[in-house]
MIMI-24159 format. One record per residue (C-alpha): x, y, z; residue in three letters. Coordinates in steps of 0.25 Angstrom, whole numbers, plus 5000, padded with zeros to 4 digits. Last residue first. Example, Ala and Ser with C-alpha at 12.3 -4.5 7.8 and 13.67 -1.06 7.14 Angstrom:
REM residues 2
505549965029SER/504949825031ALA/
***
This chain:
REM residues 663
496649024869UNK/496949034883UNK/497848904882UNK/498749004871UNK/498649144879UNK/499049074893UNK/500149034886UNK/500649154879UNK/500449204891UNK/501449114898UNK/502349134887UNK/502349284889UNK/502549304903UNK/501549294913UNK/500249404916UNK/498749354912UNK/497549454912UNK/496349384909UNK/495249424902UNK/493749354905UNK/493149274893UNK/492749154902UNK/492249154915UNK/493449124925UNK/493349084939UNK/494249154948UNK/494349074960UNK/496049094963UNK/495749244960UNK/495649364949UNK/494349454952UNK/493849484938UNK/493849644931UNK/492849684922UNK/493049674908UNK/491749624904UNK/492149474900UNK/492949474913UNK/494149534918UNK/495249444924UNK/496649504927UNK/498149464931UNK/498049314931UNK/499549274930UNK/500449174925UNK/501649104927UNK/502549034917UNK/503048914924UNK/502748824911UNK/501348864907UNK/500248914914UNK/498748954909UNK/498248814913UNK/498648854928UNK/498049014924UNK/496648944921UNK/496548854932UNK/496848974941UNK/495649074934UNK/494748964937UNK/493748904925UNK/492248934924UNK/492449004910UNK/493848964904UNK/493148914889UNK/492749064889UNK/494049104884UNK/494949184893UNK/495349334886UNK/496749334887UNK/497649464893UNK/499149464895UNK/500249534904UNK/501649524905UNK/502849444912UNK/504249474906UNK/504649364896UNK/504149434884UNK/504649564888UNK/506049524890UNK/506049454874UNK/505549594869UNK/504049594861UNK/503449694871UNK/502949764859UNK/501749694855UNK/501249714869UNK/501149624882UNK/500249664893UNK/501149674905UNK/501449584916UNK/501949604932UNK/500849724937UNK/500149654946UNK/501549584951UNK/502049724955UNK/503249744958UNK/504249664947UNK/503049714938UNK/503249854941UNK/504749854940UNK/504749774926UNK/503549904921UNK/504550004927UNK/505649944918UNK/504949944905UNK/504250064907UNK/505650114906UNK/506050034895UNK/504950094888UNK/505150224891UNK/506750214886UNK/507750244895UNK/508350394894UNK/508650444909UNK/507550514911UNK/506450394909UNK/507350294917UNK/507250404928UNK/505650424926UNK/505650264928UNK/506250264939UNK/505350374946UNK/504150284942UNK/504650174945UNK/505050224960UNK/503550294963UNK/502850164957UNK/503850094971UNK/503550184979UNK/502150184976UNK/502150044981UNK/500849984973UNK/500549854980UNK/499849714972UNK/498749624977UNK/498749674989UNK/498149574999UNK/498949595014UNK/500149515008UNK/500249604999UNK/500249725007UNK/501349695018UNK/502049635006UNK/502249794999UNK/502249855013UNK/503549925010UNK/503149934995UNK/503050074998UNK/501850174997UNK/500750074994UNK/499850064984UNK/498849924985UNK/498249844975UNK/497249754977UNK/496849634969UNK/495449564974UNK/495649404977UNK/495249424993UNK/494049504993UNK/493349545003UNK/494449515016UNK/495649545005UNK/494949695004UNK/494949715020UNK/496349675021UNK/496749745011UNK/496049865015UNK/496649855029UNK/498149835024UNK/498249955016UNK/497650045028UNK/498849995035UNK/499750015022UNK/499450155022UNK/499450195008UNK/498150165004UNK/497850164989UNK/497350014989UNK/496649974974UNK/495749854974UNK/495449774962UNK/494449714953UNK/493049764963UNK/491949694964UNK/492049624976UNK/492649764982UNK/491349844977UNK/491549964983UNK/490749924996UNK/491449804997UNK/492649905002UNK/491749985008UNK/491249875017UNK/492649805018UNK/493349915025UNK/494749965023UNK/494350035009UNK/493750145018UNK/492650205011UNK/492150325003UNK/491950304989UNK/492550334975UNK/492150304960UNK/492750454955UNK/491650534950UNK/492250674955UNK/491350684966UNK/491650554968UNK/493150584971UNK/492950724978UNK/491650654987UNK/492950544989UNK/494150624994UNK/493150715003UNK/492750565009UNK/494150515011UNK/494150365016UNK/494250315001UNK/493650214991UNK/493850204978UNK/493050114967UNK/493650094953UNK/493150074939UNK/494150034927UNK/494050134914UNK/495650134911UNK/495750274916UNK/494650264927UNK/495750174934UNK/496850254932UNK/496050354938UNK/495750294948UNK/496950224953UNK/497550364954UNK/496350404963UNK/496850294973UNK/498250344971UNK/497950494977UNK/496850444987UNK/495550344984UNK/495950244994UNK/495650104990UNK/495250084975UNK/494349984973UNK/494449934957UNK/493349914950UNK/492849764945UNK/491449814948UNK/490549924948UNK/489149944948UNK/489249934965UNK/490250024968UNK/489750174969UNK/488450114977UNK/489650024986UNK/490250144990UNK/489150214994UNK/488350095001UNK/489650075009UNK/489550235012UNK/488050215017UNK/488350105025UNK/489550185031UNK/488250295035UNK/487450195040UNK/488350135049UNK/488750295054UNK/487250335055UNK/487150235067UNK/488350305076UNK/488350245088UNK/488650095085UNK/489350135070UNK/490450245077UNK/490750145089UNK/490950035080UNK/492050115071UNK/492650175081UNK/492950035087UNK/494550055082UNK/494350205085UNK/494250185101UNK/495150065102UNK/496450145096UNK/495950265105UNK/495950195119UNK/497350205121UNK/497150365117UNK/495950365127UNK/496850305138UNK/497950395136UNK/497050535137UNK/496450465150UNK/497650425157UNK/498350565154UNK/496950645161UNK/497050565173UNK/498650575174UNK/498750725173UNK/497450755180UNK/498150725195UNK/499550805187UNK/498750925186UNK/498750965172UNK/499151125171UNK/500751105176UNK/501251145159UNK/501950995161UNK/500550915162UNK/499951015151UNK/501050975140UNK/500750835146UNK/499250845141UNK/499650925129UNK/500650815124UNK/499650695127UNK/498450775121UNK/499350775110UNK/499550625108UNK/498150615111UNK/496750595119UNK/495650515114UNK/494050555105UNK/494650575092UNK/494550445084UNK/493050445091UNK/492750565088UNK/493050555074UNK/492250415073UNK/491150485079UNK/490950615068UNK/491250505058UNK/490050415062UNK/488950525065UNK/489450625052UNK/490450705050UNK/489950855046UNK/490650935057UNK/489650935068UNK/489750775067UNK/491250805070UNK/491150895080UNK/490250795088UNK/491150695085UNK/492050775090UNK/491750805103UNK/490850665106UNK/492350605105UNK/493150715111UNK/492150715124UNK/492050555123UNK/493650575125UNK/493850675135UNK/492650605143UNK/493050465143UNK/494550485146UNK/494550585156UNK/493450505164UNK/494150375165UNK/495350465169UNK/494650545180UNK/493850415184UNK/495450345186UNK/495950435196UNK/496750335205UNK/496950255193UNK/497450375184UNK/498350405196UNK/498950255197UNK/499050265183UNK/500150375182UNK/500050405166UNK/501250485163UNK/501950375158UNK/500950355146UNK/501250485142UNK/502750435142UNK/502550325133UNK/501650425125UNK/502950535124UNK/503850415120UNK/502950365108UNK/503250515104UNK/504650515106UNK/504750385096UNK/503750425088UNK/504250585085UNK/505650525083UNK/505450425075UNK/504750515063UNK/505450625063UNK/506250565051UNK/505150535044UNK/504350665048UNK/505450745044UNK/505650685030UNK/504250705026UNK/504350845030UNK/505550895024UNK/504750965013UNK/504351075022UNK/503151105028UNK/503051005038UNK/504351045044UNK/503851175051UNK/502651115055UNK/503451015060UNK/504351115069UNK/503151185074UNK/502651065079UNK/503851035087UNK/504051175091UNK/502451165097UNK/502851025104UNK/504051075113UNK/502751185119UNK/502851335120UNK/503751425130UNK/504551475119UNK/505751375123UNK/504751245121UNK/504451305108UNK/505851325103UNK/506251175110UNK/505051115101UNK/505751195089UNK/507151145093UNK/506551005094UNK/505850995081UNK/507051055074UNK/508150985081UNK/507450835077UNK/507150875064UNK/508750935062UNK/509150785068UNK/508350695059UNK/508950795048UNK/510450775053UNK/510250625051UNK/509650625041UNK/510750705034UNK/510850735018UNK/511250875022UNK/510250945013UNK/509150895023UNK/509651005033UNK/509651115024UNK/508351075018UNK/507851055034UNK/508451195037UNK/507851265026UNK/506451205027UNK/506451225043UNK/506951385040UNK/505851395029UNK/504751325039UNK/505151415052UNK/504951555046UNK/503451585046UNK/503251435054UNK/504151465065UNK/503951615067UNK/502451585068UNK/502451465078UNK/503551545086UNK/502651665086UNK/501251595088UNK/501851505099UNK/502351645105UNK/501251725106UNK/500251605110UNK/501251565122UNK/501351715126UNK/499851715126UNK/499451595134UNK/500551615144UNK/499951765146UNK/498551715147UNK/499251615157UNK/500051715166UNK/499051715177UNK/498651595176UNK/500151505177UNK/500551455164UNK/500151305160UNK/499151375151UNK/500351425142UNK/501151285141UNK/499551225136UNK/499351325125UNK/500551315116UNK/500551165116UNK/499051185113UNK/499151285102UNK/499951165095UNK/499151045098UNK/497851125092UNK/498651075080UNK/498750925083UNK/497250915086UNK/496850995072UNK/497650875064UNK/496850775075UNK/495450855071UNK/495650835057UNK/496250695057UNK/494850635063UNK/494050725054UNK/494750635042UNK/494550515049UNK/493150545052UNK/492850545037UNK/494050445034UNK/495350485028UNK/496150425040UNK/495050315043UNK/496050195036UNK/495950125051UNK/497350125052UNK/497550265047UNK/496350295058UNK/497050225068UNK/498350295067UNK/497750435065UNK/496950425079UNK/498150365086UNK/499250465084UNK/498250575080UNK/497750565096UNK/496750665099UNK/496950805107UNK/495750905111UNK/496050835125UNK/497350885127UNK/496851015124UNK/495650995135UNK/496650975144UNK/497551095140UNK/496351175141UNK/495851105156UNK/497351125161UNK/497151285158UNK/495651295163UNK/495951235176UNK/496151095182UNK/495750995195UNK/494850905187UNK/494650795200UNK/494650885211UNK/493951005204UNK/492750905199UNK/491851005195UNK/492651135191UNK/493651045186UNK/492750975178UNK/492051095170UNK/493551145168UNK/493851015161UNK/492451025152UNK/492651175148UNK/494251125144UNK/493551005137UNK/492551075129UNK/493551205125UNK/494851105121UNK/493850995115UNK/493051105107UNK/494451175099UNK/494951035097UNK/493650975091UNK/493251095084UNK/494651125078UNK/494750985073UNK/493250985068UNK/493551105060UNK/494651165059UNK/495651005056UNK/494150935049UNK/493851035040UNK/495351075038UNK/495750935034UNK/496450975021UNK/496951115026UNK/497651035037UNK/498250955029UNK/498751055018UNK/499151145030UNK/500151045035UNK/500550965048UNK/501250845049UNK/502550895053UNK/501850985065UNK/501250835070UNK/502650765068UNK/503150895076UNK/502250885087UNK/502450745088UNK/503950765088UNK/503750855099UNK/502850765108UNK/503750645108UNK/504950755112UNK/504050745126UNK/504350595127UNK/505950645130UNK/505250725143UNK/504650585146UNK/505750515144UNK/506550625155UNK/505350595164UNK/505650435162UNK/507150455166UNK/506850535176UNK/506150415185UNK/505050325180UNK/504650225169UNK/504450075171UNK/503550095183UNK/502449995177UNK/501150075178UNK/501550195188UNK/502850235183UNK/502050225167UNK/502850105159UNK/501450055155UNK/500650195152UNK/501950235143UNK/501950095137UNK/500450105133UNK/500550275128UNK/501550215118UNK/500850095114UNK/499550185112UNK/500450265103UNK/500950165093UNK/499350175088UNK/498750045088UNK/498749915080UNK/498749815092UNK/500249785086UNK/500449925084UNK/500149955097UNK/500849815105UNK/502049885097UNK/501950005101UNK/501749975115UNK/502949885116UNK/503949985108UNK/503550085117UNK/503650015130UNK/505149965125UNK/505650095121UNK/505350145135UNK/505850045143UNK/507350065133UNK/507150205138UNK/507050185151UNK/508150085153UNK/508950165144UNK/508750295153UNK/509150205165UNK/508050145174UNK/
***
């Protein structure tokens, strides 16, 4: 095959696994590993020959950019936030996994010597390999799942942020072990002098040279030559390592670290981006072509028992820790099992080991199998989570019971509130507005330290995922007026929608989104109205300028008010005053408010508005609040009961109307 040829095959398995992936709703790397495993020598024979061992030394760049992704994602606030969980149960899990499972493969190879062929060196970097879990498919899952700020979720990320730090002593360690013994403690020293050297020259001096050059660099206006600078940076630093008898992956990180904490971080990653998933996906196609299934076949009780005992090791590991730790039965499971499989790294330390000659190559296939099959069977494993966790652990149904009875003891003396999804940054905002103009609410949110502060402080908020029915009727959804949706993640979006239109079909909810790119996805899926803070960010700004430059507040309030309500049709209509007497106000839409005469009691809320029209003016049913004030639910069935007030928005002469047949 010409180099096209291959290439072209390649391009093709990937973009075939991926989107079989995304369309089974799985991480893009399962496709990735899936077409590797297909295009295999031994499998179909599509790949073979120089031309897929110079892809595979191009798949190693994959591995560098995700070092550097991982170095660019780093920070001490982050780390500081999550130190419970990153030095305490992360350090545990890492630290006890190498030392267990290094005991465990020596104890093997002094008993089965034929089949476990290793020493103490290849049994470190194994057990190294094993510390490792996949972030790619673990975080995926739990955004999807809108678990990211739950209980386990929250230890879940701890010991995957520690995971991606041990990396970095590991690429340092593993080169050294693969010296021969007599020079090893030498290798191991010389290798720790000079990674602590380089590490430290480039952080004490690096980060003022990297902000000076990138500002120099992004004076010139140039994409292009800034896309090229990122590129020379990350691989002049891997090459710098590489030369100092380290690891291509530790420059990487170093290089992220560096960029992290400067102000060009958010434009780096963008424009990293491709690259580090493109040559990343390439590394797992190639993972996958490592795999020689006729061996794995021929030694196929080594790999069944590789995958089962690694991973109810990790599992029972770190549940265990967990539990030690203060979770309780369920979360201390439910992190387990999140944690329990092989990954990305593993991958990277398993190869790095392979190359350094301390893996026998009889092993290498076994152990590769086994380590892709537990990330393959990841997705599966998490999905039934949730039925494993209740059929083994009882106190974990009782405990959810408990929560539901919780929320709905907070909930059940109010109604016509407003459920506020998410109790964040803007979900507080909604709060206090709320509290202002004396209107209760109900949060709910997935962060428990979030919520003891809330309560604590007297604010009406509860534990709960907004994503499932049971807390969702818990805080009193039937009751409720409206629904507030503070997510950002349009996925997550999506779920609550989905679950509140199931329950209640006729409640309005609005929704706050970043852009107004998925503005119809949205709408069509049950918002009643979406709030792109892009958009409120533009009037905002717009307004401000009009401001500076001299034009009057009220034609500016003016303006911003005619941009809203060309957005947003909640917001279309405004309560008329005795000083919007001018001839364009009085044939803009606005708002009015009649109190309905008791002679409408049994009558429909439709049949009401049809008798209310005139012409082909059009009007609108905006509000109902009963005799007490409390809000009422707005629908085709409404029945009315008389005296209720009702919010009307049309133009002038059409409430003018509506005033006279009312009266």
């Amino acid at each position: 095959m010409t180099a096209l040829e291959l290439t072209l095959l390649y391009l093709t398995a990937a973009v075939l696994g991926v989107a079989v992936c995304r369309w089974l709703r799985l991480p893009a790397i399962l496709g990735y590993l899936a077409a590797g495993v297909l295009m295999e020598p031994h499998t179909l024979g599509l790949a073979f020959g120089q031309d897929a061992e110079s892809i595979k030394y191009l798949a190693e760049f994959g591995v560098v950019f995700l070092m550097f992704v991982i170095g660019l994602e780093f920070n001490l606030p982050k780390l500081r936030a999550m130190r419970r969980h990153v030095f305490g149960l992360g350090l545990a899990q890492v630290m006890l996994t190498i030392v267990i499972a290094t005991a465990g493969s020596l104890l093997m190879a002094w008993a089965w010597p034929a089949h476990w062929p290793i020493g103490w060196q290849t049994a470190l970097a194994l057990s190294g390999a094993l510390a490792m879990s996949s972030t790619a498919i673990v975080v995926k899952m739990m955004a999807d799942r809108l678990e990211l700020e739950s209980e386990h979720g929250q230890r879940v990320m701890g010991v995957l942020l520690l995971q991606d730090l041990a990396v970095v002593p590991l690429l340092v360690l593993i080169p050294a072990l693969g010296s021969p013994p007599e020079q090893l403690l030498r290798a191991l020293a010389l290798a720790a002098l000079k990674a602590a050297l380089l590490i430290a020259l480039l952080l004490w001096g690096g980060q003022r040279v990297m902000r000076w050059w990138l500002t120099l660099v992004a004076r010139r206006k140039s994409q292009e030559l800034f896309v090229l600078n990122l590129l020379l940076m990350t691989l002049g630093l891997a090459w710098l390592t590489e030369h100092a008898g380290l690891s291509l992956a530790l420059g990487a990180f170093i290089c992220g670290v560096l960029i992290s904490e400067t102000e060009y971080r958010v434009q780096v990653e963008a424009e990293i981006r491709p690259f580090h998933d493109v040559l990343l996906g390439l590394f797992f196609i190639t993972i996958g072509m490592l795999l020689d299934w006729r061996q794995v076949a021929l030694q196929w009780p080594l790999v069944l028992a590789l995958l089962t005992l690694p991973v109810l090791f990790k599992l029972g590991l770190i549940a265990l820790l967990a539990r030690v730790l203060g979770a309780g039965s369920g979360v201390a499971l439910r992190t387990g099992l999140y944690l329990a499989q092989a990954g990305e790294f593993g991958f990277v330390l398993l190869t790095l080991s392979r190359r350094e000659g301390l893996l026998p190559p009889e092993l290498f296939n076994p152990v590769l199998a086994a380590m892709v099959l537990s990330m393959l069977a990841t997705p599966f494993i998490i999905m039934a989570s949730n039925r494993i966790v209740m059929r083994l652990v009882a106190s974990d149904w009782m405990q959810q019971s408990l929560q539901m009875t919780s929320i709905a003891r907070q909930s059940i003396n109010t109604r016509g509130h407003v459920l506020i999804c998410g109790y964040g940054r803007s979900g507080q905002a909604v709060a206090r507005v709320l509290e202002q103009e004396g209107m209760p609410y109900i949060a709910l949110d997935l962060d428990p330290d979030r919520v003891r502060q809330a309560r604590a402080a007297g604010q009406s908020v509860a534990f709960g995922d907004a994503a499932k029915s049971q807390a969702l009727l818990a805080a009193g959804l039937n009751r409720a007026s409206a629904v507030a949706i503070t997510y950002l993640d349009t996925h997550s979006v999506l779920q609550v929608l989905s679950t509140i239109r199931a329950l209640a079909p006729q409640l309005p909810i609005v929704v706050r989104t970043q852009t107004d790119r998925e503005l119809d996805r949205l709408r069509m899926a049950g918002a009643t109205e979406v709030v792109p803070e892009s958009m409120e960010g533009s009037l905002m700004l717009a307004g401000h300028a009009l401001a500076l430059l001299g034009v009057p507040m009220r034609r500016v309030i003016r303006v911003l008010r005619e941009q809203r309500e060309q957005r947003y049709g909640l917001l279309r209509g405004w309560f008329h005053g005795a000083d919007d007497a001018s001839d364009d106000e009085m044939a803009e839409e606005r708002l009015a408010s009649f109190t309905l005469p008791d002679a409408v009691a049994g009558r429909r809320l439709n049949d009401l508005l049809a008798e209310l029209l005139t012409g082909t003016s059009e009007l609108r049913a905006i509000a109902l609040r009963s005799r007490a004030g409390a809000p009422a639910p707005i629908g085709d069935d409404t029945v009315l009961q008389g005296g209720e007030t009702l919010v009307l928005s049309g133009k002038a002469d059409a409430l003018a109307h509506a005033e006279h047949v009312l009266a």
